[in-house]
C-alpha positions as CSV (number, residue, x, y, z in Angstrom):
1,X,22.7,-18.4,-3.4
2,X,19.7,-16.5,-1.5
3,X,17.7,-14.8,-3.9
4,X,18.0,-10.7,-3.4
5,X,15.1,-10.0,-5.1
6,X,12.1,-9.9,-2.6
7,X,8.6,-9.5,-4.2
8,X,6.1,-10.6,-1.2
9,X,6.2,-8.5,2.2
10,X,7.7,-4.9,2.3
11,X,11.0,-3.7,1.1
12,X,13.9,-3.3,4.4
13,X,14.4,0.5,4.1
14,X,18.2,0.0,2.5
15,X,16.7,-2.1,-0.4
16,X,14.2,0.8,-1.6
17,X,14.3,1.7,-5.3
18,X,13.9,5.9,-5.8
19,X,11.7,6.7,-3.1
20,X,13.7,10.1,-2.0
21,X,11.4,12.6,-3.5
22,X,8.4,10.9,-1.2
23,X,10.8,10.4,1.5
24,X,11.9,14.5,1.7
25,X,8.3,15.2,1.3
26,X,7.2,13.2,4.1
27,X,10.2,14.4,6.3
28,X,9.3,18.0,5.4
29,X,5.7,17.5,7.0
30,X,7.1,16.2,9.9
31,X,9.6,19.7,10.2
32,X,6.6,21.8,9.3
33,X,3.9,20.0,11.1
34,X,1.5,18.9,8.3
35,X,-0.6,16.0,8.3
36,X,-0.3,13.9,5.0
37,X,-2.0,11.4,3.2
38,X,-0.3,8.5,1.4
39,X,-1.9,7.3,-0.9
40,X,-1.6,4.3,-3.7
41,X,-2.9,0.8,-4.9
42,X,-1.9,-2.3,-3.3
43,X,1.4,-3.7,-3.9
44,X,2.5,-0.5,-4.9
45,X,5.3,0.0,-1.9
46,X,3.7,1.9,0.4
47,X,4.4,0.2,3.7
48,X,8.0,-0.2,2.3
49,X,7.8,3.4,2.1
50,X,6.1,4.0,5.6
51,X,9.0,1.9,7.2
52,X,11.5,4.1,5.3
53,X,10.1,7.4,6.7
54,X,9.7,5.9,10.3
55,X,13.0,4.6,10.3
56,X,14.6,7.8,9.2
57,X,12.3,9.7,11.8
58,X,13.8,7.8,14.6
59,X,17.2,8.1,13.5
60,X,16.7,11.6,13.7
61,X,15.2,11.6,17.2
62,X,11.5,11.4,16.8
63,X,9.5,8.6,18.6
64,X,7.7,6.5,16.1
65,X,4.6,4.1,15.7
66,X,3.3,2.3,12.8
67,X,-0.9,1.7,13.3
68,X,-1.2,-1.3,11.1
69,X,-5.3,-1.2,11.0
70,X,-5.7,-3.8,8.3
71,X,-9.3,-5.5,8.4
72,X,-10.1,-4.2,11.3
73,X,-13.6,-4.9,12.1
74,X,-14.5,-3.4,15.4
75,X,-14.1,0.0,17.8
76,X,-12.4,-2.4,20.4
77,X,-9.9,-4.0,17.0
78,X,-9.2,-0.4,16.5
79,X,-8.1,0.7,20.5
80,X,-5.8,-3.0,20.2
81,X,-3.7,-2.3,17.2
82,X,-2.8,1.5,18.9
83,X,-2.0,-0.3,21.9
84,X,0.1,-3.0,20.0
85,X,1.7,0.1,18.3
86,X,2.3,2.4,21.1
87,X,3.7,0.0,23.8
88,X,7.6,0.2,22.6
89,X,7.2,4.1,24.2
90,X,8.0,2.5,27.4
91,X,8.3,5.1,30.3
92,X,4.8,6.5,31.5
93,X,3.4,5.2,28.4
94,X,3.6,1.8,29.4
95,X,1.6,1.7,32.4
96,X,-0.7,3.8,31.0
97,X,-1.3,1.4,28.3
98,X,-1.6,-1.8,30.7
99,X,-4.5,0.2,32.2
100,X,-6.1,0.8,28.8
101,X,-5.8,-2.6,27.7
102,X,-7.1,-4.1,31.3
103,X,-10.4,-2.3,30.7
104,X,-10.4,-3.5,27.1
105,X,-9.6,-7.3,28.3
106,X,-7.2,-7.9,26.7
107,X,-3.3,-8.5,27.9
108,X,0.1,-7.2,26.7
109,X,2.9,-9.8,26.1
110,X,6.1,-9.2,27.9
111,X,7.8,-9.2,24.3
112,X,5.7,-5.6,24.7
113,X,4.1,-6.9,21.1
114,X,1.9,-9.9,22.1
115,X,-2.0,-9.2,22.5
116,X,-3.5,-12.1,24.4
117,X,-7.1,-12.9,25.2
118,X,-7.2,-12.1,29.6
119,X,-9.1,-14.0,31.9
120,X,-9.8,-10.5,33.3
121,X,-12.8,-9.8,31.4
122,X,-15.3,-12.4,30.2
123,X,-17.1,-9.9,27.7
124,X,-15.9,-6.9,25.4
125,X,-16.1,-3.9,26.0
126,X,-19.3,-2.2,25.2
127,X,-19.5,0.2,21.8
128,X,-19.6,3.1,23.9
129,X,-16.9,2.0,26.3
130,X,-14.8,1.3,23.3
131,X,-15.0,4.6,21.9
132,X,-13.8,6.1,25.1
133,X,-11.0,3.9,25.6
134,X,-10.1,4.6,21.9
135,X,-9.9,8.8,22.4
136,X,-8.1,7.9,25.5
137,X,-5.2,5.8,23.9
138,X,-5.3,8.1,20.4
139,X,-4.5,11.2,23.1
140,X,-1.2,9.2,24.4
141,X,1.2,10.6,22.5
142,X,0.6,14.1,23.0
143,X,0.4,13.3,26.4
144,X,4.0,12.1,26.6
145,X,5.9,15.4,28.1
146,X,9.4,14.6,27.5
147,X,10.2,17.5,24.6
148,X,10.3,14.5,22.0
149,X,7.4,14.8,18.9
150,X,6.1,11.3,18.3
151,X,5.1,10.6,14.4
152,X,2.6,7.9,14.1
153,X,1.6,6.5,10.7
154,X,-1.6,5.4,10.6
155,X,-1.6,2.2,7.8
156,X,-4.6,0.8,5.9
157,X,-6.3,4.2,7.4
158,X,-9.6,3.8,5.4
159,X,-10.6,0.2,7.3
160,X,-11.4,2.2,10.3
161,X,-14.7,2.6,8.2
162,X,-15.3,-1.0,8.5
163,X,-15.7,-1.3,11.8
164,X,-17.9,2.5,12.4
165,X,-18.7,4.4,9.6
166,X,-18.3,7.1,11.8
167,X,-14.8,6.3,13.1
168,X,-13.1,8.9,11.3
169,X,-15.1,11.8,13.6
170,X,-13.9,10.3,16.8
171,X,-10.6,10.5,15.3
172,X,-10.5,13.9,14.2
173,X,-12.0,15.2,17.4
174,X,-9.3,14.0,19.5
175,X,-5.8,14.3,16.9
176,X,-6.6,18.0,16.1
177,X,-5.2,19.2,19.1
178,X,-2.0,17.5,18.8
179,X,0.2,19.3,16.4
180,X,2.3,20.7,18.3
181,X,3.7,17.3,19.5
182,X,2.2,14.5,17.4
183,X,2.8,14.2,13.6
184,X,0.7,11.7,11.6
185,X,0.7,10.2,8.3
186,X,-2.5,8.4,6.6
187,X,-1.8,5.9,4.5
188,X,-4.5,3.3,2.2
189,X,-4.4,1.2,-0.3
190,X,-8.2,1.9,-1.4
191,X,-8.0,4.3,-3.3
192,X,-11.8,5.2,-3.7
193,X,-12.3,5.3,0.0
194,X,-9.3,7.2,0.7
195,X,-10.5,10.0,-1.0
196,X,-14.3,9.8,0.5
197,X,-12.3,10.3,3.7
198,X,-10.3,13.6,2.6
199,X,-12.3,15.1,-0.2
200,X,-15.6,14.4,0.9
201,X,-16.7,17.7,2.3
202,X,-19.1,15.9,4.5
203,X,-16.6,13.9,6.0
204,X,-14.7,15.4,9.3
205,X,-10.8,15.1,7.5
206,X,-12.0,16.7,4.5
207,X,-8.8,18.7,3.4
208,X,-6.6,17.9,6.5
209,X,-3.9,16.1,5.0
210,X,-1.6,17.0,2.2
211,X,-1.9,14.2,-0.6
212,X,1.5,12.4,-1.6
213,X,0.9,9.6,-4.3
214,X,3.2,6.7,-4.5
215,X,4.1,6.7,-8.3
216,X,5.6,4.1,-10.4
217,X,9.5,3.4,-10.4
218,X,11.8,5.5,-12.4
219,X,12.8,3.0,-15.2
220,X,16.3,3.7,-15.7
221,X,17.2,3.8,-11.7
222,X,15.6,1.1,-11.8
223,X,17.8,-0.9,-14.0
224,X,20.9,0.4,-12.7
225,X,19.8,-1.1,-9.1
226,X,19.3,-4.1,-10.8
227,X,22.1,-4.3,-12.8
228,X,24.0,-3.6,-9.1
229,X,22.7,-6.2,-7.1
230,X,23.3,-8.7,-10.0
231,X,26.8,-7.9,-10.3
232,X,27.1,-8.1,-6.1
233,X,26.2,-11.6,-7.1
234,X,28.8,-12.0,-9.6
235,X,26.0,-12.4,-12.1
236,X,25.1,-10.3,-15.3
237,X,21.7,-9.4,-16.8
238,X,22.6,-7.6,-19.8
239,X,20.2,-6.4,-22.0
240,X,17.5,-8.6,-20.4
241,X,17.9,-6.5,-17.5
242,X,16.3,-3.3,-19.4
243,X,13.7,-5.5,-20.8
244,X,12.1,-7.1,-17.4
245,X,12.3,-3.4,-16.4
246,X,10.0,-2.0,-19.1
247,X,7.8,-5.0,-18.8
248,X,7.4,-4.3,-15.1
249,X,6.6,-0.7,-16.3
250,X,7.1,0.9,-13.1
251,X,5.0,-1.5,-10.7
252,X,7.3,-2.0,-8.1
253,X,6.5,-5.6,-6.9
254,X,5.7,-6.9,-10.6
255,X,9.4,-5.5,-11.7
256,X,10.7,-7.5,-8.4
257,X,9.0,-10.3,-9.1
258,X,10.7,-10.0,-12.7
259,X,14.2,-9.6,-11.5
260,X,13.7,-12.4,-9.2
261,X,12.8,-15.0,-11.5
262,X,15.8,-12.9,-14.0
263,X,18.0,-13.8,-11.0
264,X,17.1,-17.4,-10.8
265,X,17.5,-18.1,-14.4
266,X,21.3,-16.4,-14.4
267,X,21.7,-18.4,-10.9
268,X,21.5,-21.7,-12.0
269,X,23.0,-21.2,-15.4
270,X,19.9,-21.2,-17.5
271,X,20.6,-17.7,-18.7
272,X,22.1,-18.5,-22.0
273,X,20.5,-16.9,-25.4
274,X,19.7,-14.0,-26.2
275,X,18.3,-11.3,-24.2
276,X,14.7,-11.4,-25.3
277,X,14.2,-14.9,-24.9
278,X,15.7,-14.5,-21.7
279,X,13.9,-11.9,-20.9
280,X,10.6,-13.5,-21.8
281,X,11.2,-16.3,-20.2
282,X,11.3,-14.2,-16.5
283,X,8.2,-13.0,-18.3
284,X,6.6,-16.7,-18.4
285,X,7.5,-17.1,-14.9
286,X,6.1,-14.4,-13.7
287,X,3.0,-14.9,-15.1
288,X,2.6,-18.4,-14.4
289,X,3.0,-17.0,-10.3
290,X,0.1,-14.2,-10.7
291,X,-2.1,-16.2,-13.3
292,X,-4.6,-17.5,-10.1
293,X,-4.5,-13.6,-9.4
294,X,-5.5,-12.2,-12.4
295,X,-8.5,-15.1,-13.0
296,X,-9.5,-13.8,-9.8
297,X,-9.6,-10.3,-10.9
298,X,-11.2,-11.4,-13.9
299,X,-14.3,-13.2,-12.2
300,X,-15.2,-10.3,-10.2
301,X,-15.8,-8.2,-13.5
302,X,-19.2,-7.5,-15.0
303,X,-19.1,-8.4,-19.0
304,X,-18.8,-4.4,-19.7
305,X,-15.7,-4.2,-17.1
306,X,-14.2,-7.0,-18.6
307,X,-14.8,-5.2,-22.5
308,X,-13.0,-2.3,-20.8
309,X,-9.6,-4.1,-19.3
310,X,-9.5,-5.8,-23.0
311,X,-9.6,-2.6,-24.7
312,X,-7.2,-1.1,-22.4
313,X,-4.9,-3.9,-22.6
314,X,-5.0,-3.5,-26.4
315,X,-4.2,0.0,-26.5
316,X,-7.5,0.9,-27.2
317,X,-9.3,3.7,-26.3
318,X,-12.2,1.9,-24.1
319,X,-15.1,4.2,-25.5
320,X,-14.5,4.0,-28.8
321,X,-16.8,3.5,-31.6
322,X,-14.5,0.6,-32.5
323,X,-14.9,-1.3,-28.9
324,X,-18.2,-0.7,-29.0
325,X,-18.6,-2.6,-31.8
326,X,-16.5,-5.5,-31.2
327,X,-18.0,-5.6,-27.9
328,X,-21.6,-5.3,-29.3
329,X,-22.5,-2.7,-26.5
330,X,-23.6,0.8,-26.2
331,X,-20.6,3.9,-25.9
332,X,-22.2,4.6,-22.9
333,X,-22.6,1.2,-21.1
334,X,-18.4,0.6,-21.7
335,X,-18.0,4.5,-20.1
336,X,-20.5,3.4,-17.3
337,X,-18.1,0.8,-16.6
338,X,-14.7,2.6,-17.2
339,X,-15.8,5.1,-14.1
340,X,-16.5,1.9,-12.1
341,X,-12.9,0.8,-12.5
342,X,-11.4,3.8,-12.4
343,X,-13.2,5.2,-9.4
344,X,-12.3,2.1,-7.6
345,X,-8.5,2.6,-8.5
346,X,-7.2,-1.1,-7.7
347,X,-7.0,-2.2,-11.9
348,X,-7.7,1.2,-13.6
349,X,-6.0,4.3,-13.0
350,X,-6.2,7.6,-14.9
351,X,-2.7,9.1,-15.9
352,X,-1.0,11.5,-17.8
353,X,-2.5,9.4,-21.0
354,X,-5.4,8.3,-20.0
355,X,-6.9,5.3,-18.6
356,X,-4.5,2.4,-18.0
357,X,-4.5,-0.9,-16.3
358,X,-2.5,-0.8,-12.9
359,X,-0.7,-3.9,-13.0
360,X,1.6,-5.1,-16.2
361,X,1.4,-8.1,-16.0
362,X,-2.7,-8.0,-15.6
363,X,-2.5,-6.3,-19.0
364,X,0.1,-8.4,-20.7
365,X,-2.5,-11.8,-19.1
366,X,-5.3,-9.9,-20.7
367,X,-4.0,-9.4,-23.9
368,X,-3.4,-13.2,-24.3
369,X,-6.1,-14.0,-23.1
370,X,-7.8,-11.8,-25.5
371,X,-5.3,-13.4,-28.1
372,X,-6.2,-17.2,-27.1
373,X,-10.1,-16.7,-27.5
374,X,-10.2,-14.3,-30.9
């Protein structure tokens, strides 16, 4: 039988695990008019949660739009992904947006999706030019008179950065003027940047969005869903359903990626034993899927980064005397280090306890690892 668990691509709005406190804090900016930031590393649900909002804001009325601006590289990538986003308006918007999208030579499908190359134009747009068609398309929606407020999520928000380091002023300068009509929602999976865009008092959005982080799954909801959409499929995870859930510790795609490998196991009828084993044998799956992952995580670390995740993934506090020794380096090298990976936010995060590693199943591949060449 299909497979329910779904561990690559976002989460369909109905599927989402505990997301209401984000969800009724991002529905109350939209009712009070404040800008937010979302804010979370990758794989961590965010554009599962972006869909959820939008899809809720449209069923209440609102016109919606979802900026996907993923490795964008230029001005004129930047004006093409708000087009592609904002031509399902229809009405005035529409032919305003084939005029837009004319001067930027390029054409829109009739599926009102499709960006083709047009024979129109032999040669982009100039930089200037496409910083004028961008103000011009980012003014759209508060241009659309109809009584209806449009709430636009701008995705992968800190990539604008990539293609003009001084996107975000252009930006600013034009969106400022639209809260009476136009509610928008940043969202990024780079941490680091993310906050140079909003806390940086030199940048131009320096405090104009409310921060809401995208946390880790509640554990025992998250069982209990689990649990549900096994029984649905007239299969039972007992115990080992509790276990893949604490291994998964939270991370939303590495606790799918458990239950879907859980799932399989129970599906074909290799579930027998005892919990543990087959708990640990979703565990073995798992890991075998994310191993060229994590190796590639590990290459990009400097030898001091790479004495930090070990430490970390032993329990250990990074700085100590202790991992200093094993490590034969200086405290202060392993904390130069430890800021590196924590300011960049994608492997390290700082909690309630301290530093951690992000992703479980990183930590658990570490520690054997770490295990295999003591």
């Amino acid at each position: 039988m299909t497979n329910p668990f779904r561990f690559v691509g976002p989460v369909a709005p109905a599927s989402l695990i505990d997301r209401r406190e984000e969800l009724d804090l991002l529905a109350r900016a939209v009712a009070t008019g404040v800008t937010v930031r979302l804010a979370g590393p990758r794989r961590f649900g965010k554009t599962s949660v972006i869909d959820a909002h939008l899809a809720r804001m449209a069923a209440t009325g609102h016109r919606v739009a979802r900026v996907d601006l993923s490795r964008v590289s230029t001005v004129t990538d930047v004006c093409v992904r708000l087009v592609r986003a904002y031509q399902p308006f229809g009405g005035a918007a529409r032919g305003a947006l084939a005029r837009i999208a004319q001067r930027l030579g390029v054409t829109i499908g009739a599926a009102g999706i499709a960006v083709t190359l047009s024979p129109a134009r032999t040669e982009p747009p100039s930089d200037e030019q496409a910083r004028y068609l961008l103000a011009e398309v980012l003014d759209l929606p508060a241009t659309l008179d109809d009584g209806d407020r449009t709430v636009v999520a701008l995705d992968e928000f800190q990539d604008v950065l990539t293609a003009d380091r001084d996107l975000d002023g252009l930006l600013r300068s034009v969106i400022q003027h639209h809260g009476d009509r136009v509610s928008y929602l940043f969202a990024g999976s780079a941490p680091t940047m993310m906050r140079a865009l909003f806390e940086d008092r030199e940048r131009p959005f320096y405090g104009q969005a409310r921060p809401i982080a995208i946390g880790r799954l509640p554990a025992e909801e998250t069982a209990r869903d689990i649990d549900a959409t096994l029984r649905r499929h007239e299969l039972d995870g007992g115990d080992a359903t509790a276990q893949i859930v604490a291994l998964g510790a939270g991370h939303p795609q590495r606790t799918m990626l458990l239950a879907h490998h859980l799932f399989e196991l129970l599906d074909v009828g290799n579930g027998e034993g005892d919990a543990g084993a087959l708990a640990a044998r979703s565990l073995d799956l798992a890991l075998h899927d994310t191993a060229d992952a994590h190796a590639t995580v590990w290459d990009q670390l400097d030898r001091p980064e790479r004495a930090v995740a070990f430490a970390l993934a032993d329990g250990l506090p990074p700085t100590s005397h202790a991992v200093a020794e094993r490590s034969r380096m200086p405290r202060s090298t392993l904390a130069d280090a430890l800021g590196r990976l924590t300011r960049e936010g994608q492997h390290v995060e700082v909690g309630d306890h301290g530093p951690a590693i992000v992703d479980p199943l990183l930590e658990i591949w570490l520690r054997r690892r770490n295990e295999v060449s003591a």
